[in-house]
C-alpha positions in Angstrom: -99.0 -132.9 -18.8 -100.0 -131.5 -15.4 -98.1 -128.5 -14.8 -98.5 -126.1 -11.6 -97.1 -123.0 -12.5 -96.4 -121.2 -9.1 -97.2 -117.1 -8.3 -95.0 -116.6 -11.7 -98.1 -116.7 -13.5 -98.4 -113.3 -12.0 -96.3 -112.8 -13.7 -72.4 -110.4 -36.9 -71.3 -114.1 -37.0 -69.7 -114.9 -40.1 -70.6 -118.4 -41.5 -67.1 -120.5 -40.6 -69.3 -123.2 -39.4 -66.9 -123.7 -36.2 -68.8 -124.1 -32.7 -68.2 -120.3 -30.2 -65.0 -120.4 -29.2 -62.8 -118.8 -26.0 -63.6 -115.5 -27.3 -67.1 -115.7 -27.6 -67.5 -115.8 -23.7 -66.7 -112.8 -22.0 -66.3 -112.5 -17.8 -68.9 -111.6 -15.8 -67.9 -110.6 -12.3 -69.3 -111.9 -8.5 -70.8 -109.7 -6.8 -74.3 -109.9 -4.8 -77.5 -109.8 -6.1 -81.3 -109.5 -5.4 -83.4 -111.1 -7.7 -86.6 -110.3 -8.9 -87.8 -113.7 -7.7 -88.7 -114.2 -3.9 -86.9 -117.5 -3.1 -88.1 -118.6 0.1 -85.4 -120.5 1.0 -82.9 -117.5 -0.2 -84.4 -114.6 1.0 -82.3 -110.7 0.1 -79.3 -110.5 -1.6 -77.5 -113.4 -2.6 -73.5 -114.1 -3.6 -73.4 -114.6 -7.3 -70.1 -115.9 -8.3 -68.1 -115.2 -11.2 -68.5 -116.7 -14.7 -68.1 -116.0 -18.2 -70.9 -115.9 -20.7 -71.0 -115.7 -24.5 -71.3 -112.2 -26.2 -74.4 -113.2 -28.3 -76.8 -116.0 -27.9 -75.6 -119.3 -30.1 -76.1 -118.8 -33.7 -77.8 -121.3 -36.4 -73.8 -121.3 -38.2 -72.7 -122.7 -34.6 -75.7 -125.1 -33.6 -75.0 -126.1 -37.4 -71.4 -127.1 -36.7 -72.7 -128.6 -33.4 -75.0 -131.0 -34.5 -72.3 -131.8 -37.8 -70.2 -132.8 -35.1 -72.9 -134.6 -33.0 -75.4 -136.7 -35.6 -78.1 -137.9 -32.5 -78.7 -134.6 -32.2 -79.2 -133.8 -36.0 -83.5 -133.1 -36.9 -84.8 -136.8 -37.3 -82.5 -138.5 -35.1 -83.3 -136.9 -31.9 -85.5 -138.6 -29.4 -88.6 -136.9 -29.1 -88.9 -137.4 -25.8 -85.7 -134.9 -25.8 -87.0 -132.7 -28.3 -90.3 -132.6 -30.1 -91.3 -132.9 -33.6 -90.5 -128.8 -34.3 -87.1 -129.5 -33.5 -85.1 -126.9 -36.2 -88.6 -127.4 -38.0 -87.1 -123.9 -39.5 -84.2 -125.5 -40.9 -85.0 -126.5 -44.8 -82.9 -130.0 -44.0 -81.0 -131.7 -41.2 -77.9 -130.1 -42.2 -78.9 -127.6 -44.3 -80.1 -124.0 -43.3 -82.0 -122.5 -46.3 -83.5 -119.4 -46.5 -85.6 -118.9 -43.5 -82.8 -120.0 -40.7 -80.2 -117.4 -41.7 -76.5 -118.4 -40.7 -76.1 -115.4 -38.0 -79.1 -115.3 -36.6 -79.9 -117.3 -33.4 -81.1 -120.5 -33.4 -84.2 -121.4 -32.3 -87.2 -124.0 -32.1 -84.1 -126.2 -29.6 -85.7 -127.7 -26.8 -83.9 -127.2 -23.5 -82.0 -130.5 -23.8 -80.3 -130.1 -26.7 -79.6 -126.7 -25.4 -78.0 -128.2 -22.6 -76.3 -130.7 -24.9 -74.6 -127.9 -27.1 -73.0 -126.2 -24.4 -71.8 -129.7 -22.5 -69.9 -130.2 -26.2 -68.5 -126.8 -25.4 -67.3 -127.4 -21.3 -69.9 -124.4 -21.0 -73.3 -124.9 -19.3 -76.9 -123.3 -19.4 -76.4 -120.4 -17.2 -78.8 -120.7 -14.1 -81.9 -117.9 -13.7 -79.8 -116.2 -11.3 -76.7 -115.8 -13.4 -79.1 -114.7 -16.5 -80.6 -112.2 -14.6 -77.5 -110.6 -13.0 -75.7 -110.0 -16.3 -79.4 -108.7 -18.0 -80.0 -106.3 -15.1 -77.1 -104.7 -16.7 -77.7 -101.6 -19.4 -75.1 -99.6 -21.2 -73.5 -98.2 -18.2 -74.6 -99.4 -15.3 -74.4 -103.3 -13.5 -78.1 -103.0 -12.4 -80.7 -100.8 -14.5 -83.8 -102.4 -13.4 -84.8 -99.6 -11.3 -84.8 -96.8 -14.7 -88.4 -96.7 -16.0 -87.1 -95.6 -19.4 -85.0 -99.0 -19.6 -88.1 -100.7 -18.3 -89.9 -99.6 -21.3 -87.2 -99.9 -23.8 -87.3 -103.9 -23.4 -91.0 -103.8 -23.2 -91.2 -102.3 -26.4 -89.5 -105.0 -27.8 -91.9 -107.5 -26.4 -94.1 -105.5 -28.4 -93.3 -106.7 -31.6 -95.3 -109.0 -33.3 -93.4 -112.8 -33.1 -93.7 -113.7 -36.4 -91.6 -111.4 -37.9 -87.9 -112.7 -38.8 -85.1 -112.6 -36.3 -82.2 -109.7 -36.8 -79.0 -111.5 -36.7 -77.3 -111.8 -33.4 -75.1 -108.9 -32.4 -76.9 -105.9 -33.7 -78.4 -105.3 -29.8 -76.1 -102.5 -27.9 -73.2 -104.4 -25.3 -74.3 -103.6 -22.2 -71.5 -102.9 -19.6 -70.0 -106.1 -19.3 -70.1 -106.1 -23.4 -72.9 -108.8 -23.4 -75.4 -108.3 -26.4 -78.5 -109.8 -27.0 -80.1 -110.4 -23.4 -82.8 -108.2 -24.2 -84.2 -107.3 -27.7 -83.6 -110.6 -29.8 -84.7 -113.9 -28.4 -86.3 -115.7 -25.3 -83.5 -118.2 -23.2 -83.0 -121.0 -22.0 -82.0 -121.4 -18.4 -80.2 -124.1 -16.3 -82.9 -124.0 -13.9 -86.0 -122.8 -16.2 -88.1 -125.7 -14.2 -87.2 -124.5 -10.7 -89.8 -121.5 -11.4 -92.7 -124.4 -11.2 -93.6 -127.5 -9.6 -93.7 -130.4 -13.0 -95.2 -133.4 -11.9 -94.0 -135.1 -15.4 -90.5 -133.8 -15.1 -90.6 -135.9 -11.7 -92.1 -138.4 -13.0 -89.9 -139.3 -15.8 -86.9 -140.0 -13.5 -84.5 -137.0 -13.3 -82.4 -137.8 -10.5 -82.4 -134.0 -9.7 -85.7 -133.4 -8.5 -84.6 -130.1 -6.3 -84.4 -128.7 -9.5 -88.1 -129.1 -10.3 -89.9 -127.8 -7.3 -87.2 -126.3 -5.0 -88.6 -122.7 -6.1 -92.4 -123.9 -5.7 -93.3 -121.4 -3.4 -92.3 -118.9 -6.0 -93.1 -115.5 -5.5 -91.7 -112.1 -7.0 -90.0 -109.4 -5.1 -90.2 -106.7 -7.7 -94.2 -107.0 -9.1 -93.7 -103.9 -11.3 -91.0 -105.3 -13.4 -93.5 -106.5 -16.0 -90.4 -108.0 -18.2 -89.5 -110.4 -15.6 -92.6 -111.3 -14.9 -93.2 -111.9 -18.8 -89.9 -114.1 -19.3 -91.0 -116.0 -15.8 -94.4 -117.0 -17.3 -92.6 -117.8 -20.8 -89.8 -120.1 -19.1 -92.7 -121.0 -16.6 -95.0 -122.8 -19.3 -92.5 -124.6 -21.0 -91.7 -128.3 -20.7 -88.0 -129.2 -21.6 -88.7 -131.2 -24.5 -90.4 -127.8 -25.9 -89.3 -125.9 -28.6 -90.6 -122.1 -30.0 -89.7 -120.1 -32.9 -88.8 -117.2 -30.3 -86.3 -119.2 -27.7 -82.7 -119.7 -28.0 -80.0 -120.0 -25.3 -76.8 -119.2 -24.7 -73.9 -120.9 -22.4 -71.7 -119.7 -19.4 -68.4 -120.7 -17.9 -67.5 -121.1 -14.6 -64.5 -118.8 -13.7 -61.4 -121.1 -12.0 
């Protein structure tokens, strides 16, 4: 696979096997926004509007009662092409968990399609880059704590850790001010728009009909170089095809406000 990765290379769910429901997502307000990422074409701050997002990334209980619910996209039966052969490798069976894919922990090792998949089953969507990093800016207190060097290091300490260690369960993270847990602290995400940080000739090549999505951030740059984190989860997102799957990326889903 040729990939050209732009200037990012610079950079307590009980088991009730039911998919999140309304009040899992909580509402994120619009407001406007600068991003970390220099979007030619969107230079400053732009509008971000409302949405709501779920409290804590999807769980294995949930993605367990999702692909119940939906056998294509049970281990085995999904394409390959959609999801590759570590696809809930975790998981001891198809529809069982076992001991090493607890039921309120996040899942992982889901490619971005199936990703996208659960939250289509939901009426949710993947949340795009922008909307992820508007309601992560946010600490404890404040909408937009990227600027506090002590926050700064508080999430880099998490990248820290070694990866092969077993995931906390979801939740444990403090809220942050819009009572979001999780962004930082638990597990990579998926985004909407994760391709848009890099120009994929394959992506194109296999026939999405949205091919803005692919390169219309080529020319990526970043506006704030000393925010090491973003540049970290730009490089992560950055390298990823969206078949992939890793035993350190979930996702979580949004809703558009009406």
């Amino acid at each position: 696979m040729i990939r050209v990765i732009a200037a990012a290379v610079l950079v307590a769910s009980p088991f009730v096997g039911a998919l999140a429901g309304e009040g899992s997502y909580l509402p994120i307000p619009s407001g406007r926004f600068a991003s970390a990422l220099n979007y030619e074409d969107a230079p400053g701050k732009q509008p971000v509007a409302a949405y709501s997002m779920m409290r804590t990334p999807v769980t294995n209980a949930e993605y367990l009662a999702f692909v119940k619910a939906n056998p294509k996209w049970q281990r085995g039966r999904a394409p390959t092409v959609m999801a590759e052969k570590r696809y809930l490798s975790h998981w001891v069976g198809p529809l069982e968990l076992g001991d090493t894919a607890k039921p309120d922990q996040p899942v992982v090792q889901v490619s971005w399609f199936a990703a996208d998949a659960y939250c289509a089953a939901q009426g949710a969507r993947l949340p795009t880059w922008t909307e992820w990093e508007y309601a992560a800016a946010a600490d404890e207190t404040r909408r937009d704590a990227r600027s506090d060097r002590i926050w700064r290091e508080r999430i880099l300490r998490w990248y820290s850790r070694p990866s092969n260690t077993a995931l906390p369960r979801a939740g444990l993270q403090p809220a942050n001010v819009y009572r979001v847990q999780d962004l930082h602290g638990l597990v990579w995400e998926w985004t909407e728009d994760f391709s848009s940080m890099l120009m994929d000739a394959d992506n194109r090549n296999q026939g999405d009909a949205d091919n803005a999505r692919f390169c219309g951030a080529g020319a990526l740059s970043m506006n704030d170089r000393d925010n090491y984190a973003v540049l970290m989860r730009v490089a992560m997102l950055s390298s990823l095809s969206a078949e992939a799957t890793t035993a350190n990326l979930g996702f979580r889903c949004v809703k558009d406000t009406p």
